[in-house]
PDB file of N, CA, C and O in Angstrom:
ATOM      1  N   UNK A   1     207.118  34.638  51.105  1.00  0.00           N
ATOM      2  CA  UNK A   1     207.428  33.432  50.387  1.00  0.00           C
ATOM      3  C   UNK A   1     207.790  32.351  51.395  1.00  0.00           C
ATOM      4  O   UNK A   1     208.775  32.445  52.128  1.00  0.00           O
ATOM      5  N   UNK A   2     206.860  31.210  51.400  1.00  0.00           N
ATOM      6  CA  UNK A   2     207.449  29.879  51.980  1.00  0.00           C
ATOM      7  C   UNK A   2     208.488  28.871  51.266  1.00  0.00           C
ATOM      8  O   UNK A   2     208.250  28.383  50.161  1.00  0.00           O
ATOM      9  N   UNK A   3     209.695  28.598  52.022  1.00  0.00           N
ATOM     10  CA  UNK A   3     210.409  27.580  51.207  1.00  0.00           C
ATOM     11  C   UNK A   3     210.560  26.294  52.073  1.00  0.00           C
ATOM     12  O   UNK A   3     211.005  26.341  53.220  1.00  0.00           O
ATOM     13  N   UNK A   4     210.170  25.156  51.470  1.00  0.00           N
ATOM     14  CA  UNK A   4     210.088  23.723  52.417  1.00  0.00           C
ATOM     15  C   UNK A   4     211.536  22.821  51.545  1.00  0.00           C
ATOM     16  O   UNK A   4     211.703  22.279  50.452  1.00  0.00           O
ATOM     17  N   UNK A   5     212.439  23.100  52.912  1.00  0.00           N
ATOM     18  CA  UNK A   5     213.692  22.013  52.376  1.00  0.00           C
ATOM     19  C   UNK A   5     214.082  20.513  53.218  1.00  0.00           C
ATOM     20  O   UNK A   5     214.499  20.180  54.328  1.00  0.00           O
ATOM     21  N   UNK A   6     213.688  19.905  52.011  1.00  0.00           N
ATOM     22  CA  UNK A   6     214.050  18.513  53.071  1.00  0.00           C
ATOM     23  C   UNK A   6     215.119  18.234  52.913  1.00  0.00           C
ATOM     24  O   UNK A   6     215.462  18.211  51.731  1.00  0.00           O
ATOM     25  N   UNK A   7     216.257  17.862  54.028  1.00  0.00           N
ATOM     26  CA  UNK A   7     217.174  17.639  53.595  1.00  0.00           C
ATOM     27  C   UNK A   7     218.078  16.542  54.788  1.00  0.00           C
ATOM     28  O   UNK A   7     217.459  16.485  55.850  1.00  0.00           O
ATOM     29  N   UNK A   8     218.862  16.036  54.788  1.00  0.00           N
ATOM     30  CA  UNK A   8     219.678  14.919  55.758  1.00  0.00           C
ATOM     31  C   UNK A   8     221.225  15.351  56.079  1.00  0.00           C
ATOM     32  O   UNK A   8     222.000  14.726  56.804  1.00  0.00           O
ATOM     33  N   UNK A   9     221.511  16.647  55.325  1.00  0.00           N
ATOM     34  CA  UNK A   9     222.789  17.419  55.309  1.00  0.00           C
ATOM     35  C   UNK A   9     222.660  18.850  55.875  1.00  0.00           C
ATOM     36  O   UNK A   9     222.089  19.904  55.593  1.00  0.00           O
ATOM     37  N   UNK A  10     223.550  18.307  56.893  1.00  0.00           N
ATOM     38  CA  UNK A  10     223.401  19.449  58.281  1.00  0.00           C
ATOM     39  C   UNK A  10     224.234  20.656  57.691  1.00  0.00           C
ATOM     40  O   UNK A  10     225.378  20.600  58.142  1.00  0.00           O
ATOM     41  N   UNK A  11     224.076  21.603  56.937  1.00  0.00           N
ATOM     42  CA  UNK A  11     225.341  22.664  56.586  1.00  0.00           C
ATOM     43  C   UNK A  11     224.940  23.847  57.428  1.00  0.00           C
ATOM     44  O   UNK A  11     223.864  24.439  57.340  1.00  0.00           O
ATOM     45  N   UNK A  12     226.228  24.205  58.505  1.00  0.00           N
ATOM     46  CA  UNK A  12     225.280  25.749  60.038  1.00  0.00           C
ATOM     47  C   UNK A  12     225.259  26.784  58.916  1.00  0.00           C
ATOM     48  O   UNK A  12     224.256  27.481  58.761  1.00  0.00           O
ATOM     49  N   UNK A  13     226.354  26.915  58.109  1.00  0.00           N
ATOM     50  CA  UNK A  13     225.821  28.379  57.513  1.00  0.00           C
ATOM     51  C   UNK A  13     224.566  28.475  57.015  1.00  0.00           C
ATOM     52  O   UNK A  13     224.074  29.601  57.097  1.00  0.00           O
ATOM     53  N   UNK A  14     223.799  27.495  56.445  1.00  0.00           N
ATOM     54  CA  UNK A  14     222.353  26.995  55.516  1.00  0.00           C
ATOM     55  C   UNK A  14     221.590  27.861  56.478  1.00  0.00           C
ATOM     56  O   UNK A  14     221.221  29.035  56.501  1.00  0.00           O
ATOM     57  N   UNK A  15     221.458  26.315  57.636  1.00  0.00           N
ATOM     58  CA  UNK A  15     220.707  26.450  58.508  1.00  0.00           C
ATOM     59  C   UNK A  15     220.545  27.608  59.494  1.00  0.00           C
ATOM     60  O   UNK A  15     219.391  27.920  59.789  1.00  0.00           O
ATOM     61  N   UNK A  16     221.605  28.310  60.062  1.00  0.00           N
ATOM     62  CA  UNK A  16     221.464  29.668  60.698  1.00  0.00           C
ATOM     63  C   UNK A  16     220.273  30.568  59.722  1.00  0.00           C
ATOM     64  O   UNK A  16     219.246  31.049  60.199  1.00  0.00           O
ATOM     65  N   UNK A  17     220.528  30.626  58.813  1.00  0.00           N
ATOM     66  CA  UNK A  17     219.257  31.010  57.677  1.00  0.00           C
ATOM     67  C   UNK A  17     217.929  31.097  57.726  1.00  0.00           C
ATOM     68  O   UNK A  17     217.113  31.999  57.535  1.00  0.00           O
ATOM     69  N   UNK A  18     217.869  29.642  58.107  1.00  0.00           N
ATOM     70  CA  UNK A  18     216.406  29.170  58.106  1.00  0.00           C
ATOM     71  C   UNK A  18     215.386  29.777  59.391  1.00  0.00           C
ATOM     72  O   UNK A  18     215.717  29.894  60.571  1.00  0.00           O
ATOM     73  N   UNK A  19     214.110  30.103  58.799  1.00  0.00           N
ATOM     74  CA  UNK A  19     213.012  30.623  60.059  1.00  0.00           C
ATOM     75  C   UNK A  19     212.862  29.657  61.170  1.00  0.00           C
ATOM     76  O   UNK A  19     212.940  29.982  62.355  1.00  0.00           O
ATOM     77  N   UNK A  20     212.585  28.130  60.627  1.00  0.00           N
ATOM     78  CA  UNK A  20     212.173  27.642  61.906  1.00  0.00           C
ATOM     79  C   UNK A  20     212.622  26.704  60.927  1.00  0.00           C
ATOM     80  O   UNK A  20     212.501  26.766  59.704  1.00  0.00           O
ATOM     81  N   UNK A  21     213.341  25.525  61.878  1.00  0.00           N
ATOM     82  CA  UNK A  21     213.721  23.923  61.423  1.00  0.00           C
ATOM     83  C   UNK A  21     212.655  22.555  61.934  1.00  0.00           C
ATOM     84  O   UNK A  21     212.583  22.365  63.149  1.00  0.00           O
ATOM     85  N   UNK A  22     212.169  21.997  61.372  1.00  0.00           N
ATOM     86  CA  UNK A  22     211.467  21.017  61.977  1.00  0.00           C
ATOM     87  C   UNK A  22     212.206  19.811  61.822  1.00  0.00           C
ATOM     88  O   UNK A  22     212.656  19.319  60.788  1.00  0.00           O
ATOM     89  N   UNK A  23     212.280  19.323  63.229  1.00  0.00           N
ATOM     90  CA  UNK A  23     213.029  17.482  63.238  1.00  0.00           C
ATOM     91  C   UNK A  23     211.682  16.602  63.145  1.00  0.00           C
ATOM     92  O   UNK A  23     210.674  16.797  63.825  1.00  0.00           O
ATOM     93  N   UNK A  24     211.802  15.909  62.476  1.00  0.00           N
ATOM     94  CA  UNK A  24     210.941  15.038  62.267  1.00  0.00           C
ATOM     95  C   UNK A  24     211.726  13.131  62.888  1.00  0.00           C
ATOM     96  O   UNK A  24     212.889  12.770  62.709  1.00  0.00           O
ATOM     97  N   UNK A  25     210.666  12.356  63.543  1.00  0.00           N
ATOM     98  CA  UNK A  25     211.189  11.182  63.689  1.00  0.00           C
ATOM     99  C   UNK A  25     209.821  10.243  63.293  1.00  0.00           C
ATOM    100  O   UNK A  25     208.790  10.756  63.729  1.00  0.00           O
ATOM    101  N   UNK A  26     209.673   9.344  62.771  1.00  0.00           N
ATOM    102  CA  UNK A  26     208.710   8.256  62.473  1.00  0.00           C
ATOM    103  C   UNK A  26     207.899   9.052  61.914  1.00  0.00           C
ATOM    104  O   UNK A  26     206.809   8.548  62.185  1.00  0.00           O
ATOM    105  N   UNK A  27     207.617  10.395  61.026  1.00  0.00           N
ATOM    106  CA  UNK A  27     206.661  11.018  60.402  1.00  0.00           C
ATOM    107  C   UNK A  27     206.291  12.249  61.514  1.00  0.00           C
ATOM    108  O   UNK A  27     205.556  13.157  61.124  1.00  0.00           O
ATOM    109  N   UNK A  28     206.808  12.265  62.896  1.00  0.00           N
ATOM    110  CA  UNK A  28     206.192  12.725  63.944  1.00  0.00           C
ATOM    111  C   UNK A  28     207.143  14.222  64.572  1.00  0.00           C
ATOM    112  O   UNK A  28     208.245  14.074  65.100  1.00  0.00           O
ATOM    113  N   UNK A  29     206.654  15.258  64.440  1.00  0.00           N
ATOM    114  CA  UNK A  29     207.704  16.598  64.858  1.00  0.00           C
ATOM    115  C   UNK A  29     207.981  16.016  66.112  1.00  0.00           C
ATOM    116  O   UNK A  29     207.108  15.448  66.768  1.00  0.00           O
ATOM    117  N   UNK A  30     209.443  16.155  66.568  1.00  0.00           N
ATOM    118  CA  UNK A  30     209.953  16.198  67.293  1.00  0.00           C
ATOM    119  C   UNK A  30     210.776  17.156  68.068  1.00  0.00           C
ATOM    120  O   UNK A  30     211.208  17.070  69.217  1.00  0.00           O
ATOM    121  N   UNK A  31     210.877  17.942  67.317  1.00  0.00           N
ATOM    122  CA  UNK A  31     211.503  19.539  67.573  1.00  0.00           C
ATOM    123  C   UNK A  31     211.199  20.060  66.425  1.00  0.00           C
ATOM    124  O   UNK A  31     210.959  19.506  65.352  1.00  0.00           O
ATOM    125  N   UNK A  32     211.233  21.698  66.849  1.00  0.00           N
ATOM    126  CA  UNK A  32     211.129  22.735  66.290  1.00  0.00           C
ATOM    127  C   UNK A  32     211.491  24.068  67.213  1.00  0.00           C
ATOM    128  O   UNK A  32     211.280  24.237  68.414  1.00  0.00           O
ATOM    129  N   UNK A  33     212.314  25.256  65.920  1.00  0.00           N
ATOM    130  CA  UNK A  33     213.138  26.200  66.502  1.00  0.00           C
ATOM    131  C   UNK A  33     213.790  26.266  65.484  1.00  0.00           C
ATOM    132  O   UNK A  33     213.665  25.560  64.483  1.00  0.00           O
ATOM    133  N   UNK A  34     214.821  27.451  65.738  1.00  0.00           N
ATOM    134  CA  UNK A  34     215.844  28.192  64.916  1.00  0.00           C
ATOM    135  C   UNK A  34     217.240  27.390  65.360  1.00  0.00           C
ATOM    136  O   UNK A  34     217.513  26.879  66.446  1.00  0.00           O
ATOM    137  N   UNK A  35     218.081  27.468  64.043  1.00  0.00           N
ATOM    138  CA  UNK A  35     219.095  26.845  64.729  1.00  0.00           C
ATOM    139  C   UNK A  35     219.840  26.972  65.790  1.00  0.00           C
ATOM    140  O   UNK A  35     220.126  25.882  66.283  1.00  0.00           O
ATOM    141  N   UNK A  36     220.352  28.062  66.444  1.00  0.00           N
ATOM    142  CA  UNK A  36     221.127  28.274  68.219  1.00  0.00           C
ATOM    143  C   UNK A  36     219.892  27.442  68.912  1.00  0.00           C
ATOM    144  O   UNK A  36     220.107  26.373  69.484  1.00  0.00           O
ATOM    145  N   UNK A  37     218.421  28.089  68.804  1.00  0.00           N
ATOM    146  CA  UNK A  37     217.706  27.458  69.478  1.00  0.00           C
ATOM    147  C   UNK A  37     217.655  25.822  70.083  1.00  0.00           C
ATOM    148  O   UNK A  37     217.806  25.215  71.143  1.00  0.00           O
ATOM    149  N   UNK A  38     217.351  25.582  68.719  1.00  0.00           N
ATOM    150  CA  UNK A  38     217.887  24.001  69.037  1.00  0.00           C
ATOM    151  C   UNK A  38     219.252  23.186  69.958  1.00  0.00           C
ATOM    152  O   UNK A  38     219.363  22.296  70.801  1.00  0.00           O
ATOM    153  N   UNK A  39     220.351  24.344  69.008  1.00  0.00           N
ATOM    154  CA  UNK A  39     221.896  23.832  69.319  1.00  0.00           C
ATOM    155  C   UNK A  39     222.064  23.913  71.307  1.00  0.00           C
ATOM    156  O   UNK A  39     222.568  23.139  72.121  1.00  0.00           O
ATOM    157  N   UNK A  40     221.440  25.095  71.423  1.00  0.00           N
ATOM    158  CA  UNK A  40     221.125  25.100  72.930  1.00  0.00           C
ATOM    159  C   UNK A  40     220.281  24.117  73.530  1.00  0.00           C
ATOM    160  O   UNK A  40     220.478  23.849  74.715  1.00  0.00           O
ATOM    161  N   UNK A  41     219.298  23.489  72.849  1.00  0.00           N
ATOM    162  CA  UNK A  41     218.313  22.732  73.649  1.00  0.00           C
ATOM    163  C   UNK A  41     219.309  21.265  74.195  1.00  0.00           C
ATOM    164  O   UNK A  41     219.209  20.736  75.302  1.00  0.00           O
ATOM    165  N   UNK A  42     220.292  20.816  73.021  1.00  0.00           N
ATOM    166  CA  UNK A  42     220.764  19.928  73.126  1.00  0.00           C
ATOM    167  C   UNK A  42     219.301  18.737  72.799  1.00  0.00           C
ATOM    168  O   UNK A  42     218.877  18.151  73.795  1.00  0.00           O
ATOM    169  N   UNK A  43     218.886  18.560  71.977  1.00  0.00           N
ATOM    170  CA  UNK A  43     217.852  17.291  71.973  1.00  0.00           C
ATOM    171  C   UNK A  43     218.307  16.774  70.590  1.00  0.00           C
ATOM    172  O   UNK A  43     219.347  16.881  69.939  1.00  0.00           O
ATOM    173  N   UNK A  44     217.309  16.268  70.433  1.00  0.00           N
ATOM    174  CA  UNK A  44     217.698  15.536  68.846  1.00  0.00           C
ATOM    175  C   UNK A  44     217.952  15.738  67.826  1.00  0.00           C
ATOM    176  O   UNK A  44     218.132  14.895  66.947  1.00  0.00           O
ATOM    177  N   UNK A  45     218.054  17.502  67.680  1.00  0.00           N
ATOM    178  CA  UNK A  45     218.689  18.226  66.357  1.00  0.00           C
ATOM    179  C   UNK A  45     220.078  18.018  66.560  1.00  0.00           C
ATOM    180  O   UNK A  45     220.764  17.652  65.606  1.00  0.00           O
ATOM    181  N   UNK A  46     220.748  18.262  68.042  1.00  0.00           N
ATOM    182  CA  UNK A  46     221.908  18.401  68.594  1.00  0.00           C
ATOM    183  C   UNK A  46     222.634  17.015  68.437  1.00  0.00           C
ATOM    184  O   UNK A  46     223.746  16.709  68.008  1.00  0.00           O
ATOM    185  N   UNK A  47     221.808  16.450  68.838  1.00  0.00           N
ATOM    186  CA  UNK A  47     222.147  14.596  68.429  1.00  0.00           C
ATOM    187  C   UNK A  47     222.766  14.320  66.761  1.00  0.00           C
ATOM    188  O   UNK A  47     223.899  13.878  66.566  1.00  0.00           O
ATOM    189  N   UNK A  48     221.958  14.611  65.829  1.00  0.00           N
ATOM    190  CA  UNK A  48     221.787  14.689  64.385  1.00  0.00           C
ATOM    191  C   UNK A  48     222.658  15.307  63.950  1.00  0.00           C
ATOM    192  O   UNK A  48     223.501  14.765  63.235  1.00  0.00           O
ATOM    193  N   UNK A  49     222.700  16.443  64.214  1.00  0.00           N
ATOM    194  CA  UNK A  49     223.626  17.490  63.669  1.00  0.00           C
ATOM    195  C   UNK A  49     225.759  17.163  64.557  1.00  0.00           C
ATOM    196  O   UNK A  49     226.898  17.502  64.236  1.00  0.00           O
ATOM    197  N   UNK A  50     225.232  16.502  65.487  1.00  0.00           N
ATOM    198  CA  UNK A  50     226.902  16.374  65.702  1.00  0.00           C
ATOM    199  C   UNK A  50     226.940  15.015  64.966  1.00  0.00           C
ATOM    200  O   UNK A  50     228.139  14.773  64.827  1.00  0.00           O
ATOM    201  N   UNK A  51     226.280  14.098  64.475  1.00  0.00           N
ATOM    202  CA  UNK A  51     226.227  13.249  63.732  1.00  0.00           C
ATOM    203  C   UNK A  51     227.016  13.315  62.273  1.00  0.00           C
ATOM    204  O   UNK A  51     227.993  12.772  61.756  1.00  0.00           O
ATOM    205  N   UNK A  52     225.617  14.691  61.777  1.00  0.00           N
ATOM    206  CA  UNK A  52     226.027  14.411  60.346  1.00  0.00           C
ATOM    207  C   UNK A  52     226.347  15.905  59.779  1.00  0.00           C
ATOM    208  O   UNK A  52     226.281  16.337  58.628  1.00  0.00           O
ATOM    209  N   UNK A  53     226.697  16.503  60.930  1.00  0.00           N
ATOM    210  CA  UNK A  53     227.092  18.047  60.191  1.00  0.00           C
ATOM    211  C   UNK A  53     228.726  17.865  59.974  1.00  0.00           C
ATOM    212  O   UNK A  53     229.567  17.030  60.307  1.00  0.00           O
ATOM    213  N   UNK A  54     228.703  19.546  58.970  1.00  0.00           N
ATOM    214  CA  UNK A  54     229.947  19.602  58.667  1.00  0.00           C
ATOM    215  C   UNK A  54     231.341  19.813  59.755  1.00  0.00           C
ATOM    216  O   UNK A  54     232.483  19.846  59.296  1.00  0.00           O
TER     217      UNK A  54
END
């Protein structure tokens, strides 16, 4: 089963969940990965998410 969630609300318990997260900017992937993945990359999920997470 595929599930596609769009969403602008960073929640880690959600997201630890999720298979793969896609950041999107101007329509355009910008990252993709699992959440540590990302949280380690430090790029623009890391940006976003200390933004607008819980």
């Amino acid at each position: 089963m595929t599930i596609i969630n769009i969403t602008h609300r960073y929640n880690k318990a959600l997201m630890q969940k999720y298979g793969e997260i896609i950041v999107m900017d101007a329509g355009k992937i910008v990252e993709r990965g699992k959440f540590d993945e990302l949280m380690e990359k430090r790029g623009e999920f890391f940006r976003l998410y200390n933004i607008l997470g819980e």
